[in-house]
N, C-alpha and C positions, 0 to 999 in steps of 0.2 A: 256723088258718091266719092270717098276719100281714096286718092289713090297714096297709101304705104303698105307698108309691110301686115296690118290689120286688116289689109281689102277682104278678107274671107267672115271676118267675124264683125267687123263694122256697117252702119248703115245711118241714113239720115231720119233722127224723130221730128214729127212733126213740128218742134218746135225751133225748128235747124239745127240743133245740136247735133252731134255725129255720136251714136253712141255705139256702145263694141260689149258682143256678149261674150262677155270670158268663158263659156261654156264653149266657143268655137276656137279659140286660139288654142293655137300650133305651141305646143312646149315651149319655141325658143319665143314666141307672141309672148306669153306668158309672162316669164324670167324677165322679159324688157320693160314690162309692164310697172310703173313708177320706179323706176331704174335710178332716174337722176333726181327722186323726192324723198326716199327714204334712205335711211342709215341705221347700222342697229352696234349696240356696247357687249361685250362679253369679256368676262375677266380675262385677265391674259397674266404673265410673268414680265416684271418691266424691270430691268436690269438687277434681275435678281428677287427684286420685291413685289408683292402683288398689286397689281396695276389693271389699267383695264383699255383695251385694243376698241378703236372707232373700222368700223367697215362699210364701207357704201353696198348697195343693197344686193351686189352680183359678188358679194364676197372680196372683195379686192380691198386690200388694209389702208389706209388711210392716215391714222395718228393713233398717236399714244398717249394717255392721261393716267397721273397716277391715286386719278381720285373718281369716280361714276358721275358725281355730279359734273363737274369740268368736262366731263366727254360729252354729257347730253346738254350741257350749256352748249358746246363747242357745236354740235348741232345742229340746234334752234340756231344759234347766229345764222350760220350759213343757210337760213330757210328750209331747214331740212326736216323730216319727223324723223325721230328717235325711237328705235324698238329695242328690246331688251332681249339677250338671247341668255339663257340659263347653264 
């Protein structure tokens, strides 16, 4: 059995994979939950002009791009998945 922070909602499937039912995790289990895979784009004001703000998945800002594509390029490089916030 995995000892971290998931010990309440994780367990070992038969095929030894450790898997974790997100129906058991604790709020902050949750929110950490692909923490450091995802990133998402939402328009922002970038020195005046409309631009668009990179944020890693706990909201914490990151970069600035003054074009969508170039955010979610910037992204994918770092291995990351790209989500769109409206």
């Amino acid at each position: 059995m995995p000892t971290n922070t998931l010990d309440t909602a994780a367990h070992e499937a038969p095929s030894g994979r450790v898997m974790i039912d997100v129906r058991k995790l604790t709020p902050a289990e949750f929110a950490k939950l692909g923490l450091s895979q995802l990133a998402y784009v939402k328009p922002a004001v970038v020195d005046g002009a409309p631009g668009f703000a990179i944020h890693a998945a706990d909201g914490t800002p990151v970069a600035l791009a003054n074009d969508r594509n170039v955010a979610v390029a910037a992204i994918v490089q770092q291995e990351m998945v790209p989500a769109s916030v409206h």
